[in-house]
KENUKE-603885 format. One line per field, with one value per residue: x, y, z of N, C-alpha, C in turn; residue in one letter. Coordinates in Angstrom, 1 decimal. Example, Ala and Ser with C-alpha at 12.3 -4.5 7.8 and 13.67 -1.06 7.14 Angstrom:
<sites>
n_px <- c(13.2, 12.8)
n_py <- c(-5.7, -2.2)
n_pz <- c(7.8, 7.1)
ca_px <- c(12.3, 13.7)
ca_py <- c(-4.5, -1.1)
ca_pz <- c(7.8, 7.1)
c_px <- c(13.2, 12.9)
c_py <- c(-3.3, 0.0)
c_pz <- c(7.8, 7.9)
resn <- c(A, S)
</sites>
This chain:
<sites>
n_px <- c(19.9, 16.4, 13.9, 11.5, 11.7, 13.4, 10.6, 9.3, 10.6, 10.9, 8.0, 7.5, 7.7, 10.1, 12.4, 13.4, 11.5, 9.3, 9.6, 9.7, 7.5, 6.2, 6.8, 6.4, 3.4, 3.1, 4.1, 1.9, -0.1, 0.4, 0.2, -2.4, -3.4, -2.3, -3.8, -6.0, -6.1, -5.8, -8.4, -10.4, -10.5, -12.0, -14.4, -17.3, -19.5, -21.6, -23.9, -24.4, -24.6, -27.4, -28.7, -28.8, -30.1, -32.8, -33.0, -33.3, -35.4, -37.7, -37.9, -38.3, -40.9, -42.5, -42.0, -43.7, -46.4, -47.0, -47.9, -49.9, -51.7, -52.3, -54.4, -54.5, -53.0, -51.3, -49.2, -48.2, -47.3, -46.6, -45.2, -43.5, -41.9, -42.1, -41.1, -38.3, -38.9, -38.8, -36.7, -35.0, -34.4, -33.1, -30.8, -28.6, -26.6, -26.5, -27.0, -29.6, -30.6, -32.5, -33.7, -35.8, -38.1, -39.4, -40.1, -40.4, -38.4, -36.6, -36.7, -34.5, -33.7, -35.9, -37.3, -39.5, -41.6, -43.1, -44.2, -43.3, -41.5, -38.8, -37.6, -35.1, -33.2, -30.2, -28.2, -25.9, -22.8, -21.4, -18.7, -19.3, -19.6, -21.4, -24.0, -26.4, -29.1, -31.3, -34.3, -37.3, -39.6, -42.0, -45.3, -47.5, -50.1)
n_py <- c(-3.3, -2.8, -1.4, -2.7, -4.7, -6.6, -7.4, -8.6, -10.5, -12.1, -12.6, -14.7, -18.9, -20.4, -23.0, -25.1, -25.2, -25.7, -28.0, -29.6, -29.5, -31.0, -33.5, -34.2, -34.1, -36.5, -39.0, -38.2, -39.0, -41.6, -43.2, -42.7, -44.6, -46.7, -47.2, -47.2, -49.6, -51.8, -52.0, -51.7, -54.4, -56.0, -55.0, -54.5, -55.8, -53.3, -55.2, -57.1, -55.2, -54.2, -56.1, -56.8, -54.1, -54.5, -56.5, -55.9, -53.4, -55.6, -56.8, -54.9, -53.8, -56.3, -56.3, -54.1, -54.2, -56.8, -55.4, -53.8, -56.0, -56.8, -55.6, -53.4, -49.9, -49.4, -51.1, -51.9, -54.9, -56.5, -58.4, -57.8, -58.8, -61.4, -64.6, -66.7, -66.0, -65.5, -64.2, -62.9, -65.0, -65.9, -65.1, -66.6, -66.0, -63.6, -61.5, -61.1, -58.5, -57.5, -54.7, -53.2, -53.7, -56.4, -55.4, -52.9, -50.0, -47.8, -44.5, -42.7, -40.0, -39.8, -42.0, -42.8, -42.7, -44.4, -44.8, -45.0, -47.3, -47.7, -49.2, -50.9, -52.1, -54.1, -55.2, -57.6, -59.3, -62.5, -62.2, -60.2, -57.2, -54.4, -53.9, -52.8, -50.9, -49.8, -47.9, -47.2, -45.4, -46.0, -45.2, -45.6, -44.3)
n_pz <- c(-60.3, -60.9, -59.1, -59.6, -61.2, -59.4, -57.9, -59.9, -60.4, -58.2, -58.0, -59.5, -59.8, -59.7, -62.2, -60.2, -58.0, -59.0, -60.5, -58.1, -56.5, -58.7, -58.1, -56.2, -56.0, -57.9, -56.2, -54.2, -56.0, -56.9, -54.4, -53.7, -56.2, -55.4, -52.8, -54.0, -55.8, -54.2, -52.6, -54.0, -55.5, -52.8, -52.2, -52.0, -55.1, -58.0, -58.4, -55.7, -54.4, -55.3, -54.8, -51.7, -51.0, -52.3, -50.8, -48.0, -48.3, -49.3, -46.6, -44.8, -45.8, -45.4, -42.8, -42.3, -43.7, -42.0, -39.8, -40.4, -41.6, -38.9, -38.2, -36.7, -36.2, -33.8, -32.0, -29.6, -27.6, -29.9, -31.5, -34.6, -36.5, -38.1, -36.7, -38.3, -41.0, -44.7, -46.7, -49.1, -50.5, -53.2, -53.1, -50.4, -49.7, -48.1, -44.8, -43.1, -40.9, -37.9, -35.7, -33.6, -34.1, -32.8, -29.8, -27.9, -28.0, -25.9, -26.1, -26.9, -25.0, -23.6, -21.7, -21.1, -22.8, -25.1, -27.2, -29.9, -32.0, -33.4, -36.4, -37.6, -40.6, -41.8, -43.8, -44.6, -45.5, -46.1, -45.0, -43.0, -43.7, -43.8, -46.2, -47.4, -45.5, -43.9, -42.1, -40.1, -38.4, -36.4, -35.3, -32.3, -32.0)
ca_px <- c(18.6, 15.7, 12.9, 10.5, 12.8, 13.4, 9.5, 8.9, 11.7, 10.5, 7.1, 7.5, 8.2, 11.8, 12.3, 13.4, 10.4, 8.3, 10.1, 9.6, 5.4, 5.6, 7.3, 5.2, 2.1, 3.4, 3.8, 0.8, -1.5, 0.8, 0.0, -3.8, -4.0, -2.1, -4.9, -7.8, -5.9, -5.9, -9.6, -11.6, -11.1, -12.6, -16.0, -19.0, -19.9, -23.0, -24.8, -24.6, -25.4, -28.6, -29.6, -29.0, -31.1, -34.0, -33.3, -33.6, -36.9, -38.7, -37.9, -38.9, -42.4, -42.7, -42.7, -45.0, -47.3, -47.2, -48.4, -51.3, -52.7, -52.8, -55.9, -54.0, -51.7, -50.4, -48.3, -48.2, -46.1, -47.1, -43.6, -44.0, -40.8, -42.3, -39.4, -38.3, -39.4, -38.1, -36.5, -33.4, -34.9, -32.4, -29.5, -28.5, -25.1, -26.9, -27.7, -30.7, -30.5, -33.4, -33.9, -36.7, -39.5, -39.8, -39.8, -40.5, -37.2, -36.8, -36.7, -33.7, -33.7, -37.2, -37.0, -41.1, -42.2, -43.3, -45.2, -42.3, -40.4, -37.6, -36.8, -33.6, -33.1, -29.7, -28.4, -24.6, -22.5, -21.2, -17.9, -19.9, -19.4, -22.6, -23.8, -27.6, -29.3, -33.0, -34.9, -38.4, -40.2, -42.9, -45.4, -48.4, -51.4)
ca_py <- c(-3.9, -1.8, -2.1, -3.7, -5.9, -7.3, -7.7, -9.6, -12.0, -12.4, -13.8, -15.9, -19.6, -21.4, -24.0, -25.9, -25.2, -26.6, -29.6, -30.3, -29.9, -32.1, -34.8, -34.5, -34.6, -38.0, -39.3, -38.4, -39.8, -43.1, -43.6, -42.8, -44.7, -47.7, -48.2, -47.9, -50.9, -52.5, -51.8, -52.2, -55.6, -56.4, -54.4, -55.3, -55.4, -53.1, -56.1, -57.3, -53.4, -53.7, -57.5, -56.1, -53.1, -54.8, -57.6, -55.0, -53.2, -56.7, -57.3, -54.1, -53.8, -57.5, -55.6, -52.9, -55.0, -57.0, -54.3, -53.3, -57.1, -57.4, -54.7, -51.8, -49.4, -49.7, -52.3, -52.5, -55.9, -57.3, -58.8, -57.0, -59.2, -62.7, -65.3, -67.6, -65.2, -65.9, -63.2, -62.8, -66.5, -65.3, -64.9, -66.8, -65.3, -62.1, -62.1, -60.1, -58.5, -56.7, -54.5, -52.6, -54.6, -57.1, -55.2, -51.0, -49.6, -46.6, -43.4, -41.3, -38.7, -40.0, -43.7, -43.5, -42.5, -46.3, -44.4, -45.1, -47.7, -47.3, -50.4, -50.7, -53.6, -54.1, -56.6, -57.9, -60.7, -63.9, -61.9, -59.1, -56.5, -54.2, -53.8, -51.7, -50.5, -49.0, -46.8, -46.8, -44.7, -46.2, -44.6, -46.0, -43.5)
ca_pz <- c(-60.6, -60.5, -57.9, -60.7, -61.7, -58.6, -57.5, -61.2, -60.1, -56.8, -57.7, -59.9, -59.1, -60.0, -62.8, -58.9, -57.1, -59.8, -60.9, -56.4, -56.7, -60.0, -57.7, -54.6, -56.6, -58.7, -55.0, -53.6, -56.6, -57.0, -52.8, -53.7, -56.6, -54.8, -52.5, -54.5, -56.3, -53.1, -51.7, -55.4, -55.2, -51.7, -52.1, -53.0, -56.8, -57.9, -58.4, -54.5, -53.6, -55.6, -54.4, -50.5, -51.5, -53.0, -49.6, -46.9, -48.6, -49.1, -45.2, -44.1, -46.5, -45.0, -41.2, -42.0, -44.1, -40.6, -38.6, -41.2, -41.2, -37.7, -38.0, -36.3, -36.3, -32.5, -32.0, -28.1, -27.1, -30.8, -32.8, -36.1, -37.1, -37.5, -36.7, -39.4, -42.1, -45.6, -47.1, -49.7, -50.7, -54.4, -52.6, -49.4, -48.6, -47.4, -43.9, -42.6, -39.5, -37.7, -34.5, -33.1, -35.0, -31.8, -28.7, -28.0, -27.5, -25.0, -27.0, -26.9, -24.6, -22.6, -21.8, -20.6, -24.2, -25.8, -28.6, -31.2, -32.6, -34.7, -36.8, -38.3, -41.2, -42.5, -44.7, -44.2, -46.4, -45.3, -44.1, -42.0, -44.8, -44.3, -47.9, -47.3, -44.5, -43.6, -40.9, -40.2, -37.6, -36.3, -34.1, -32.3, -31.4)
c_px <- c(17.6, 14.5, 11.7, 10.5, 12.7, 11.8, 8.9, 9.4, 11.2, 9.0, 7.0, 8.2, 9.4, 11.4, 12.5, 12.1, 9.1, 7.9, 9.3, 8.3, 5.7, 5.7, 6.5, 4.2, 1.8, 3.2, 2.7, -0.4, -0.4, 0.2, -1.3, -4.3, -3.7, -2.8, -6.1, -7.2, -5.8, -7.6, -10.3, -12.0, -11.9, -13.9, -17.0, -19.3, -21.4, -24.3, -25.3, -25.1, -27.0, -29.4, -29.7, -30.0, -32.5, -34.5, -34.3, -35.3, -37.6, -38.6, -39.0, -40.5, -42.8, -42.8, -43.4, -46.5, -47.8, -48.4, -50.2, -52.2, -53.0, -54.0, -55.2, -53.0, -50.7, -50.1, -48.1, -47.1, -45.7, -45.4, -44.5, -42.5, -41.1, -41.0, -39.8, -38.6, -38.5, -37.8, -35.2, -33.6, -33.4, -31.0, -28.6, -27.3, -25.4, -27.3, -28.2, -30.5, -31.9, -33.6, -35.2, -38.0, -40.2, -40.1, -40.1, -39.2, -37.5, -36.5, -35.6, -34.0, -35.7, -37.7, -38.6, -41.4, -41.9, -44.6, -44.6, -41.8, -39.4, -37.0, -35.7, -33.8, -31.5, -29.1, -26.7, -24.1, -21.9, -19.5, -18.0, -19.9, -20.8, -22.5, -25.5, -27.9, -31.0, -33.4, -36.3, -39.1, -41.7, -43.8, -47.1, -49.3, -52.7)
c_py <- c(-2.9, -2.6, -3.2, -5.1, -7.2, -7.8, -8.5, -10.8, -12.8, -13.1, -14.6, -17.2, -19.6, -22.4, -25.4, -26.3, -26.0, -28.0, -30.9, -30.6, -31.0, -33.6, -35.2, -35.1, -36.2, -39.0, -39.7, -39.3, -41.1, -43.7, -43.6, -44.3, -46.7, -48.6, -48.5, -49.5, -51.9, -53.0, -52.3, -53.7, -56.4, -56.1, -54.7, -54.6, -54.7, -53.7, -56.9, -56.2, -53.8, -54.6, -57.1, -55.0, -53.7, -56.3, -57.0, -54.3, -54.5, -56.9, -56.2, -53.7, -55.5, -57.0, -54.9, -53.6, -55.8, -56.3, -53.8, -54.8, -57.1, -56.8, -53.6, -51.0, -48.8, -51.0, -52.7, -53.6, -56.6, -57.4, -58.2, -57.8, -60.7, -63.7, -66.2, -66.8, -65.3, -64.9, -63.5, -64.0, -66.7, -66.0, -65.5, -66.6, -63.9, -63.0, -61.1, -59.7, -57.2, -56.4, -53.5, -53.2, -55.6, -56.5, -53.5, -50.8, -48.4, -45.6, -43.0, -39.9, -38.7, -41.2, -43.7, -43.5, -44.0, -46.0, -44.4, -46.5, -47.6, -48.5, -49.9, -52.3, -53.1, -55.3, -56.3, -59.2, -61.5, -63.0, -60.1, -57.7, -55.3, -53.2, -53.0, -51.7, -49.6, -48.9, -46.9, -46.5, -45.4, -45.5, -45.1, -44.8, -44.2)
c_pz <- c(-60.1, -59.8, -58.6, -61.0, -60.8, -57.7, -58.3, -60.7, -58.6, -56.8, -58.6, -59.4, -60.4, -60.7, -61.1, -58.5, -58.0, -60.1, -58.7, -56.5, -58.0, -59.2, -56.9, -55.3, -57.1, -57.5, -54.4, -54.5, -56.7, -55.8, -53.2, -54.6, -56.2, -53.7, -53.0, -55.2, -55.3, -52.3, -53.1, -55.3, -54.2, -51.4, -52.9, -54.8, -57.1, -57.7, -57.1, -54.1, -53.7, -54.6, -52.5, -50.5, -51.6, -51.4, -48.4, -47.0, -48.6, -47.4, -44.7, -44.7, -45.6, -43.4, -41.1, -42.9, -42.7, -40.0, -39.3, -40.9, -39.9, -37.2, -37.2, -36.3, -35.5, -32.8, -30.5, -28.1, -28.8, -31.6, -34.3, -37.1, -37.1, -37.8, -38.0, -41.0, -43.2, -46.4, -47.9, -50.2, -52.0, -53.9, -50.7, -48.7, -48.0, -46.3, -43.7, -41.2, -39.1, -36.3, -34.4, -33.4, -34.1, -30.1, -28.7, -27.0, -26.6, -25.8, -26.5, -26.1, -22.9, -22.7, -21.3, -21.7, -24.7, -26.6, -29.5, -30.8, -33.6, -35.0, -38.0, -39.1, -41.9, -42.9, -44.7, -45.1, -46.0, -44.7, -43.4, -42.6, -44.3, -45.8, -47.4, -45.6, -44.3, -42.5, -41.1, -38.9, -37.5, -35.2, -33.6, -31.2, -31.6)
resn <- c(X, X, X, X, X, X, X, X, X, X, X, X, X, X, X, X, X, X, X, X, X, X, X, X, X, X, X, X, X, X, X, X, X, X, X, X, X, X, X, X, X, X, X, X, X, X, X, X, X, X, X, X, X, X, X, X, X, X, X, X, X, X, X, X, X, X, X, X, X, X, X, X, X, X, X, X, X, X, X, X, X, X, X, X, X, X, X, X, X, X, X, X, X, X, X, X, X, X, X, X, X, X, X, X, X, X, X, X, X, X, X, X, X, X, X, X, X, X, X, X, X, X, X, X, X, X, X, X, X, X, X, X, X, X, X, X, X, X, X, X, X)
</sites>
């Protein structure tokens, strides 16, 4: 056998080696595609995404509207999250949940700074699911 010969033969793969990846691969996508057929069912349908979406923004325009009527744009001790607030009125299996909008949290990194709040609103479904989520920086000078 000449040296050529033998370096041709040598890279290519084996009718074996091939048939072995064809198997693996069948494997690995049947395992993939056996949980998405598992998980699809359990997740929220676009239509809950949007209705959370569209929850979360009315809440959070409903705390910065707040803050504008009250005539300023410090907030000092002032709740910017009035209780009872009617929100998601549509949809009553969403629950609202909201933090920083009642109280001035300690900043990150310099707990005397109480010239921010950072309200968080996210929106969760009757089995704790969270389905949206929103950030808003607030800063009183």
């Amino acid at each position: 056998m000449s040296v050529a010969t033998l370096r041709r033969r040598l890279r290519a793969f084996t009718l074996v080696e091939l048939i072995v990846f064809i198997v693996i691969m069948g494997i690995a996508a049947y395992a993939l595609l056996s949980m998405f057929r598992q998980t699809l069912p359990r997740s929220p349908s676009p239509s809950q995404l949007t209705q959370a979406a569209h929850c979360a923004q009315e809440r959070m325009e409903l705390i910065l509207g707040r803050r504008v009527a009250l005539g300023t744009l410090g907030f000092g001790s002032v709740a910017l999250d009035p209780s009872g607030a009617t929100t998601c009125a549509a949809n009553a299996a969403l629950n609202v949940n909201v933090t920083g909008a009642n109280a001035i949290v300690a900043w990150p990194g310099d707990a005397a700074t109480t010239r921010y709040r950072l309200v968080r609103v996210w929106i969760t479904d009757a089995g704790g699911t969270q389905l949206a989520e929103l950030h808003s920086l607030l800063a009183n000078y």
